[in-house]
N, C-alpha and C positions, 0 to 999 in steps of 0.2 A: 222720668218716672223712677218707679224706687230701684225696680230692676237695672236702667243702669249707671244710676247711684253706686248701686253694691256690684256692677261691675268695675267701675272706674274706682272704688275702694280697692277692691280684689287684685286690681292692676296696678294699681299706686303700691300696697304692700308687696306686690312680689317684685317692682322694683327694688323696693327699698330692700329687701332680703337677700337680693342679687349683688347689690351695694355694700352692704354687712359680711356678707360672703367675701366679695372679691379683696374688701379690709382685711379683714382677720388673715388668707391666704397672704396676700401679698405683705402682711406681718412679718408669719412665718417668715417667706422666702428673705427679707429684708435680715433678721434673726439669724438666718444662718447665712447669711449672704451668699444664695444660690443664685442672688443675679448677677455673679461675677464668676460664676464656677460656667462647666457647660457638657458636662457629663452628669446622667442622672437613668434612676431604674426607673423602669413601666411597668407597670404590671398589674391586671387587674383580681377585686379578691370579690369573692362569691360569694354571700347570706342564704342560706338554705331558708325561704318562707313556708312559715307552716298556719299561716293565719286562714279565713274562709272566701277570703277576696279573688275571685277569678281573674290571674295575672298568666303572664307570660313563661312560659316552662323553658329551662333550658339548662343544659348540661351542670350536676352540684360537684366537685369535687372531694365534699365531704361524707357524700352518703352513693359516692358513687356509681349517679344515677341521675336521668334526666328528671327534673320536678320543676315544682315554681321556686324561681329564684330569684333576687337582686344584686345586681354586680356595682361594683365602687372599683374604677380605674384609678392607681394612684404611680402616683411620682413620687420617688425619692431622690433624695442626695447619695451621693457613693457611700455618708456616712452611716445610714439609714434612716437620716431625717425625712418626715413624710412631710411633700409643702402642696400638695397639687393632689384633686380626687375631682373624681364627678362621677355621682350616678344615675342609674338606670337600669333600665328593664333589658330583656333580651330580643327585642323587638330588631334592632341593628345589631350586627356581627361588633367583636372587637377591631376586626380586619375595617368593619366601617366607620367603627368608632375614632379609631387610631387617629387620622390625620386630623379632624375637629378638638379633639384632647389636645393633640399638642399647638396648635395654630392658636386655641385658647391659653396656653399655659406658655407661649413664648410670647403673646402680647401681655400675660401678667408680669413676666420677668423683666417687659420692657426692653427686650434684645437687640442690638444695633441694628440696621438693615445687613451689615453684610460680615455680620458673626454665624453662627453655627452653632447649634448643640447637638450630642449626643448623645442618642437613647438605647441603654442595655434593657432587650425584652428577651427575658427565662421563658417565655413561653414564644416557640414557633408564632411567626404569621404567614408563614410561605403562600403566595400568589402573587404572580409575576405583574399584574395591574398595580397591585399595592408596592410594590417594588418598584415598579417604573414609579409610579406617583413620589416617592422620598427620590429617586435617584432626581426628579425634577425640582422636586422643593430646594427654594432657594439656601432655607436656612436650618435642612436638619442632614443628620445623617444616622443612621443604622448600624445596630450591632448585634444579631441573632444565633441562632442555631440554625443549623438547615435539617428540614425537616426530611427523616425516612432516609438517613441517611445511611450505606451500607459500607462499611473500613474496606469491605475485602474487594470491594471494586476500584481501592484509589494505589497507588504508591507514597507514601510516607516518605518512603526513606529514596533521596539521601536528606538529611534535614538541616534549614539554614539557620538555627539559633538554637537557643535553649535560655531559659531563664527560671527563678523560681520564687517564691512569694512564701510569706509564714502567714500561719493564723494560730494567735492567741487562744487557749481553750480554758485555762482555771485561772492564770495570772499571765501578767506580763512575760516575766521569763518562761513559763511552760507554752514553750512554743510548737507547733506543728509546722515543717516545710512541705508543699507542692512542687512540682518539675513540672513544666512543661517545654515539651521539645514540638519545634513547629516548621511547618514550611508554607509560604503563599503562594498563588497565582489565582489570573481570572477565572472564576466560576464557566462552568462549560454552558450552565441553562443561559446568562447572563453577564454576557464581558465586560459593564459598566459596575459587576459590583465582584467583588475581591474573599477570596475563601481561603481560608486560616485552616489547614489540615492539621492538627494537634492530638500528641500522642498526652495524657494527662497521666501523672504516676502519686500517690498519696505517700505519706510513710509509711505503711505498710509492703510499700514497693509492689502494688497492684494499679496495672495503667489500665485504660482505658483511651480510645483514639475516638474524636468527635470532630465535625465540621461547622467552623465559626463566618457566620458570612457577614460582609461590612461592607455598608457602601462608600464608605470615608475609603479611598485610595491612597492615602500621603499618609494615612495611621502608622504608627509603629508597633511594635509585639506588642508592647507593655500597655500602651494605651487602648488596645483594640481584647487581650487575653485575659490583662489582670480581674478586672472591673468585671467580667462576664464568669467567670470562676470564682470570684466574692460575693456572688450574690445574693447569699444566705443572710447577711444583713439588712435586705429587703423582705426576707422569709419569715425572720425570727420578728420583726416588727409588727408584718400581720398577727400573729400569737400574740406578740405583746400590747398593741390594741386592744384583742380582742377581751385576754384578761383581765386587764387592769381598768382600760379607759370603754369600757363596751360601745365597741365601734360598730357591731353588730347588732346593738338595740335597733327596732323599728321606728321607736321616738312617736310616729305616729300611727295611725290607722285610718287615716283620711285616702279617698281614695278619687280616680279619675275616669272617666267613662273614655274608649277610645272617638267614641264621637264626638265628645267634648275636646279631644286635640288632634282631632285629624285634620286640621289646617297648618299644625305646626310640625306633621310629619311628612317625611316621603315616601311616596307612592312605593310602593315594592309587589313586583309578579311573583307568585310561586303555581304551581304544578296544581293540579285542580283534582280532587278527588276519586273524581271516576278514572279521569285520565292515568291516576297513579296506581286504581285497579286495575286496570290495562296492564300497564306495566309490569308489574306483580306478578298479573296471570299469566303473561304473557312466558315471561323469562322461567315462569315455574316448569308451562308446559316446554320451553324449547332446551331443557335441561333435560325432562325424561326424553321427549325426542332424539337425543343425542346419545343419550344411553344405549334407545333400543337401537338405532339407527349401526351401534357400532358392535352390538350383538347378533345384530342383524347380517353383518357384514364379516362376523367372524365365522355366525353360522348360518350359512344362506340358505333359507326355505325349508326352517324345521321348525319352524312355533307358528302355526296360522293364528294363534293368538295376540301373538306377538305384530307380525304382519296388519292382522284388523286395529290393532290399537294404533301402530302407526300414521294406518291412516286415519283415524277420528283427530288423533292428534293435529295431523296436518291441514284438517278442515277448519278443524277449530282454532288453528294460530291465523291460517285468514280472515275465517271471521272476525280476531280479535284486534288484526291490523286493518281492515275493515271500518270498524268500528270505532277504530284511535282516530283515523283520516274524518272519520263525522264529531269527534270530542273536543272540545276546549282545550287546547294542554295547558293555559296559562289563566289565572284569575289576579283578582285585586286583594291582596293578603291584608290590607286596610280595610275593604269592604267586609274580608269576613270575617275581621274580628270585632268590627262595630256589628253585622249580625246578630255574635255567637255572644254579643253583650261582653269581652273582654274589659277587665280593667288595668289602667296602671298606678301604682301606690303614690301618693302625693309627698315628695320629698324634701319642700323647702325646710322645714321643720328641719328635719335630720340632716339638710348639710349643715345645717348653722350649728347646731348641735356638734354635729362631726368634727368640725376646722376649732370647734372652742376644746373638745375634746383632743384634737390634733395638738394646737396649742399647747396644752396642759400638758402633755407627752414631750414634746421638745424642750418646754421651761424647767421639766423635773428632769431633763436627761443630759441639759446641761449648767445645774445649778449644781447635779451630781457631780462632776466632771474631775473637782478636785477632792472631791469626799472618794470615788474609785480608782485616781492613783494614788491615793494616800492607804486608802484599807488594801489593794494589791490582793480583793479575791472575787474572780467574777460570777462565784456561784450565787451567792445571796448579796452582794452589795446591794442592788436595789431594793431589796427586803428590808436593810438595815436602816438606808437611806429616808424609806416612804416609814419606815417606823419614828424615823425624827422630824419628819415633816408633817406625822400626823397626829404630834404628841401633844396632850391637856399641858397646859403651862399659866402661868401666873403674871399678871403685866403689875410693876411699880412705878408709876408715873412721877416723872419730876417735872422743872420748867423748860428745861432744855432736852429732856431727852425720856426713852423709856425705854425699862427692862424687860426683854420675854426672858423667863426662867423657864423653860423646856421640862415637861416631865415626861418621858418615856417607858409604854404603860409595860414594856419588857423590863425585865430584870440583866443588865448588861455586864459584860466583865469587865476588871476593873482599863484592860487593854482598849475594849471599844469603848469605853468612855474617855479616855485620855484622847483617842482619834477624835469623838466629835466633839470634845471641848476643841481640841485644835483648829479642826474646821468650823465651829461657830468662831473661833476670833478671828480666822482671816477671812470668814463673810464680816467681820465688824471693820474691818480694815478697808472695806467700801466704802461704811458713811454711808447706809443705808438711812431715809426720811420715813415715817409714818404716813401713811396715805391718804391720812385727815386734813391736810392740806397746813397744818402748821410748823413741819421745816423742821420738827423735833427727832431727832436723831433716835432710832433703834438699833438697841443693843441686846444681841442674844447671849444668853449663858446655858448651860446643861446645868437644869438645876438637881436639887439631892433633899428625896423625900424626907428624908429625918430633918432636914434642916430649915426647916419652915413650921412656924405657927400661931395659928389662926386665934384671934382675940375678937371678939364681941363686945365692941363699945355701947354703953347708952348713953345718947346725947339726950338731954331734955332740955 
């Protein structure tokens, strides 16, 4: 029938999108060759939705405040190359999300059976199921923050190392150094996984003491401190997405009914609405209870007002425990959002989108690579950069080869034009091909406005 014709089309496409997808990724990773590296950040980044689609609400960072949102978990490299994403609704925790991310993303890498990676997550996952679950996986290990963690209940000091790291802030030489002073041993909640107590000092010579937990055991300082205190290269990337490559666009507006994928979900209990009025009222009323209870007790049998309330109080926390004993506490969080008519946003579109967009960020950021230690300024290089790689220019075709003449629609000084002529000859020093499939050699120059001009032949 025609109906499913246009399923088995709809199913044929989203393989092949799946396919298109896992190319382009595993590009990337090829690109930077992160399937030979084995440390890498997680982290996921949040789309505040503001469209009319009845989706899933869950904590924004940006307007913070719980709303509808869409989350894109991503991976990077240590260098902040981004190779690895998948989105989604907030339907799954990231706590659930976690271990499917990465069991996806080390079958893209193609991992040996009995290598290991490393994943630095800036944002807590503390729960000890999630934790036993990597301490058991065969092929990852952990590197976090321990959440709610309080200095003044540990000892620091005496401390077994100390080490320290710079970061680059305007050029190469304007360096910043960090300290960190550390000492280990087993976590007291969990003796299978290892806690880094770190006193953190900036140049400003203001510290700060934080606990790093890691289930890698055989780590050392530097491999388990450095990477987790650099992580602002995974920070500044989100931004720079967001600006340049809009990695935030919705791309589409297509959308999906939860009945339409509730076979491809998991069943999840939550707490049932009356039951949670229960709850509510319950704990409201045994807080004043408590109040009078100790008014009561300081001043005994001098408010008969006081006395009558306690007791309505007390009749009525029966009733309301009563009443929980006859209530549901738990429903199908599935069924009620196919009820409440829930949708989720349809996103094949937008990862393809995303990873070409992905793409595009890594080809520009390491074509740049000799263009930014040649200019030696990290305020505006990529400004300067994307202003030559988005300039109107002039092709002179010959038989063996052809000229791009670059015009750059800024007016430059005479200093940064001597850099990118520099760095167009040593991109010419490749032996870059034309992509017309004829083997003709391109050659770039920085060309100079005055020195071109345009003739109008008539041929008759």
């Amino acid at each position: 029938t025609q109906s499913t014709l246009k399923n088995q089309r709809d199913l044929l496409v989203k393989i092949a999108d799946k396919a298109l997808l896992k190319t382009i990724l595993r590009y990337n990773i090829e690109k930077n060759q992160a399937d030979q590296k084995r440390t890498f950040y997680y982290d996921p980044h949040t789309k505040h939705y503001t469209g009319m689609a009845k989706i899933l609400k869950g904590w924004c960072p940006k307007i913070r405040f719980a709303d509808k949102v869409m989350h894109t978990d991503f991976i990077h490299t240590l260098e902040g190359f981004p190779i690895f994403f998948n989105i989604t609704d907030n339907y799954e925790t990231m706590r659930e999300r976690f271990i499917p991310n990465v069991e996806a993303f080390i079958e893209l890498i193609k991992l040996p059976p009995n290598d290991k990676i490393t994943l630095i997550v800036d944002r807590e996952i503390a729960a000890q199921w999630l934790y036993q679950k990597i301490i058991d996986h065969p092929q990852l290990e952990l590197v976090s923050w321990e959440k709610n963690f309080k200095p003044e209940t540990y000892d620091f000091e005496p401390y077994e190392g100390e080490l320290t790291f710079d970061r680059c802030i305007n050029n190469a030489q304007t360096l910043r150094t960090y300290t960190l002073r550390y000492r280990h041993q087993p976590w007291k909640k969990n003796p299978k996984i290892q806690q880094w107590l770190v006193e953190a000092t900036n140049p400003k010579m203001r510290s700060i003491k934080v606990s790093v937990l890691t289930t890698d055991m055989q780590a050392c300082a530097e491999q388990i401190l450095v990477p987790i205190f650099k992580r602002w290269t995974q920070e500044n990337d989100f931004k720079y997405l967001g600006k340049h490559y809009g990695i935030d666009a919705i791309t589409t507006y297509k959308k999906m009914s939860f009945e339409k994928i509730a076979r491809y979900l998991k069943e999840k209990e939550e707490c049932t609405g009356e039951y949670k009025a229960c709850q509510v009222h319950k704990s409201n009323c045994t807080k004043e209870l408590k109040k009078l209870l100790l008014e009561e007790h300081r001043n005994p049998g001098r408010s008969a007002k006081r006395q009558k309330r306690i007791n309505e109080l007390d009749i009525e926390l029966k009733k309301l425990e009563k009443q929980m004993e006859e209530t549901a506490s738990k429903s199908s969080r599935l069924q009620r959002l196919i009820e409440e008519n829930y949708e989720r946003l349809e996103t094949r579109t937008k990862e393809i989108m995303d990873a070409i967009k992905m793409t595009g960020r890594n080809s520009f950021y390491q074509a740049m690579e000799p263009f930014k230690k040649a200019y030696n300024n990290y305020r505006d290089d990529h400004d300067y950069y994307r202003l030559l790689t988005q300039s109107d220019g002039i092709l002179i075709e010959r038989e063996n080869e052809v000229e791009a003449h670059l015009m750059p629609k800024a007016n430059l000084s005479p200093s940064m034009q001597l850099l990118m002529r520099e760095y167009l000859e040593e991109v010419n020093t490749k032996a870059l091909t034309m992509p017309d499939g004829t083997g003709r050699k391109i050659i770039f120059r920085l060309g100079d406005k005055s020195g071109f001009k345009l003739a109008i032949v008539n041929q008759k």
